[in-house]
C-alpha positions, 0 to 999 in steps of 0.5 A: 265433395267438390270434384274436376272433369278434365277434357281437352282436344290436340292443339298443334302448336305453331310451326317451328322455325326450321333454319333455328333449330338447324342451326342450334343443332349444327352449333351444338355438333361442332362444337363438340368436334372441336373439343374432340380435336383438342390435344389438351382432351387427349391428354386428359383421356389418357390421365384419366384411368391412372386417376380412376385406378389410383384415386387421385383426382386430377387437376381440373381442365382449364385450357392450361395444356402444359400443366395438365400434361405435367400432372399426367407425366408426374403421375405416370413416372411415379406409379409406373402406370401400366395399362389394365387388361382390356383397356385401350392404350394412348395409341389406340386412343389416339388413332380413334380419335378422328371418329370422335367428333364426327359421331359428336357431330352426328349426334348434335345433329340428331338432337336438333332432329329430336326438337323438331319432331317434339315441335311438331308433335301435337300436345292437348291442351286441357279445358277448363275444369268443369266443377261436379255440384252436389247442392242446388244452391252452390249450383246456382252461383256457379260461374258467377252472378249478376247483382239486380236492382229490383227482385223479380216477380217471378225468376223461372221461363215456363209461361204456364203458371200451372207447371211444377215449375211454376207452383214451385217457385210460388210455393217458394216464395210464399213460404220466404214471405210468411218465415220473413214476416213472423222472424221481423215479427218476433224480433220487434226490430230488425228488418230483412234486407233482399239481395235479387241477382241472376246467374252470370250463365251461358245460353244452357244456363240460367235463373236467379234467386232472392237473398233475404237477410237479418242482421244485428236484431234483437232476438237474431244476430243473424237470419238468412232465407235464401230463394233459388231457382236455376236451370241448366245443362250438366255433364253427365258425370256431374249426376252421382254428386247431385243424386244416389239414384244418377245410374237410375235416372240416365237409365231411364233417358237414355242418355249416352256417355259424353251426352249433357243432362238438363235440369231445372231446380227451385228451393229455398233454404235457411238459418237462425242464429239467435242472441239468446243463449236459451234460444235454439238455431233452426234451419231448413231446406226444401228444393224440388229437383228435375231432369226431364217430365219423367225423372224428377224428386223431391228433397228437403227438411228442417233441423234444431240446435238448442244450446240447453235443453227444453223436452217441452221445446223438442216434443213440440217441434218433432211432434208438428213434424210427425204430425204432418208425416203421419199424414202422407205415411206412418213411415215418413217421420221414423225414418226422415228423424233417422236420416237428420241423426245421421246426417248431421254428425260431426264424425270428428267430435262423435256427437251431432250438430243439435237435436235433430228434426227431420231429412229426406232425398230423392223423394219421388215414390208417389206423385209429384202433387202428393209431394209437392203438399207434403213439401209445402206443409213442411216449408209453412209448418217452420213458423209453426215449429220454431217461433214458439219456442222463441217467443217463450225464451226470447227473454230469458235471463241467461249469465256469462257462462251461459252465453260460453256455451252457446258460442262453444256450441256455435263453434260445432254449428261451424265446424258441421257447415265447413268440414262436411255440409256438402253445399258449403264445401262445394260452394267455397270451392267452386267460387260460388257467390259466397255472401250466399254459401256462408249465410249459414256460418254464425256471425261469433263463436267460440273454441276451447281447448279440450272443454268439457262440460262439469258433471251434473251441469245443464250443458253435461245434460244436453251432451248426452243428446248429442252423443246419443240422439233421443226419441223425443215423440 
């Protein structure tokens, strides 16, 4: 969720000018006495309890003194107006009425006093909103970025070619090179376009990224595979939103209130939207996170959305999954899978975006070269999962009704991505770089009022996974 911190300082404002607002204030006062002078007010004052008293609402006041004076005599002979217990009478109203405009001078006076001290006073400006993130890739184009010509060999400063930094963003970029290869491969037709650009930043922020998209191949509609590796200074409010464990981490720096917190962040992320409706849409995401040598982790996964289902096609891609987690711990895949189920539900449709696969986060309980291998086997392993199952369904017939679904479920991939992916929504907010933030939105899709699926069809069948997710190895 995309949230503002506020901060300001006491601006005074420009000295007022005194000799002005003096005399609005004189003005204002002398004006009063006058109208206090004004026999036709006497006159309307002594009118006015007749009128309260008998509720006859006397003829407005528009300097015609003569016919204001008549209305009040005519009233007064005809109702034998007698002054109420406690009320002043006409004489004592008149013999007040020398302190009247004085005190309405003395007032007008005071109101020009009031203005000058609100003048005076020192009102805080309040700063630029400074945005709280809660994606590395919405992160990474806020505050605008700069379109390059050329992509550069290499985005990160660190000069060490052996640093985490630098092995992440290597790791990184092969993996876009390897998926790049084999999606062009499969396609058969369509080639990656690369879009290099580097933030717009400040002297605390910095890096760039890669964009590598497909469009209008055979096999994709549509195919992103997005490089990014930025660093920076955040506020240190900013950190719940990028980690559950924020309180944790300024614990360990031993970071002040108010005090900014570095960080340096590299991943790569990606979706597939195939043409066929047979054909599944995949994504991944794999990012290394770091606030200092010693508060760092690791986060990422990689997910499928079928439109139909293949149990042979959803035993082969959760089995290389678990086949690598088994590896670094029996552990990994039960509870990598569960948090993919949760994490992508539709909580407003009660059903999951698609078939699940495998999430984790703040993955930092072991060293950091066991999890960087463990990231890199995942990263490589998504032409391993996902290109398979393309080449066996690529060419498959499929019919009109077929293709319905397909974009009816499209329609939910959408929904996921703009009501709840936290990076999609930070990003629209924050004013990201948007070619970026909605590579992940399909190019067409589809909406049907209250459509349900016919009882006993294929897509009746593969609802039933998505209301309830499956065991799948």
């Amino acid at each position: 969720m995309y949230h503002t911190i506020g901060l300001g300082n006491p601006q005074p404002e420009a000295q007022p000018k005194y000799a002005v607002a003096m005399l609005i204030g004189a003005a204002v006062g002398f004006g009063v006495f006058m109208l206090g002078s004004s026999p036709a007010v006497s006159n309307y004052v002594r009118s006015a309890p007749v009128s309260a008293v008998t509720k006859v609402h006397p003829t407005p006041m528009l300097g015609l003194r003569d016919n204001i004076a008549q209305k009040s005599s005519t009233v007064e002979q005809s109702l034998s107006w007698q002054p109420l217990s406690g009320m002043p009478s006409a004489e004592q109203v008149q013999a007040s009425k020398p302190l009247a405009p004085v005190g309405a001078f003395l007032a007008g006076c005071l109101l020009a006093v009031a203005g000058l001290a609100l003048k005076w006073k020192p009102r805080v400006q309040p700063a630029a909103p400074m945005p709280v993130w809660d994606d590395f890739i919405a992160l990474a184009t806020i505050g605008g970025t700069e379109e390059l010509t050329e992509v550069p060999p290499v985005i990160g400063l660190n000069p060490d070619p052996n640093s985490i930094h630098r092995r992440m963003e290597a790791m990184l970029r092969a993996g876009q090179d390897k998926i790049c290869k084999a999606i062009e491969e499969c396609d058969g037709g369509a080639k990656f376009r690369a879009d290099a650009w580097m933030r717009a930043g400040s002297e605390h922020a910095g890096g760039g990224g890669v964009s590598r998209v497909m469009a209008n191949g055979k096999v994709w509609e549509k195919a992103g595979v997005n490089l990014s590796v930025v660093w920076g200074k955040m506020p240190a409010e900013a950190l719940p939103a990028a980690t559950e464990k924020a309180a944790d981490y300024l614990k360990n720096m031993g970071l002040k209130a108010g005090e900014p917190v570095p960080f340096f962040v590299a991943g790569l992320s990606c979706v597939m939207h195939p043409r066929n409706p047979h054909c599944p849409t995949m994504h991944f995401n794999y990012r290394y996170f770091e606030l200092d040598a010693n508060n760092w982790w690791f986060a990422g996964g990689t997910d499928i959305t079928p439109a139909y289902l293949d149990l042979e096609d959803m035993k082969h891609f959760h089995g290389s999954y678990k086949k690598i987690c088994d590896k670094y711990d029996k552990d990994f895949y039960p509870t990598f899978k569960k948090n993919a189920d949760e994490y992508f539900l539709i909580k407003h449709r009660g059903e999951t975006r698609g078939l699940g696969g495998i999430f984790f986060d703040d993955l930092n309980d072991r060293d950091p070269d066991t999890l960087f291998k463990f990231a890199e086997e995942c990263l490589m392993n998504v032409t391993t999962a996902y290109v398979p199952i393309i080449e066996k369904h690529k060419n498959d017939p499929f019919t009109e009704e077929q293709k319905r679904w397909q974009l009816l479920r499209r329609g939910r991939y959408a929904e996921f991505n703009l009501v709840y992916d936290r990076g999609t929504i930070f990003g629209l907010k924050a004013g990201g770089r948007i070619e970026s933030i909605l590579m992940t939105i399909p190019e067409t899709a589809r909406w049907e009022y209250n459509h349900k699926p016919a009882p006993g069809s294929e897509e009746e069948k593969i609802m039933k996974y998505f209301q309830k997710p499956g065991e799948w190895v």
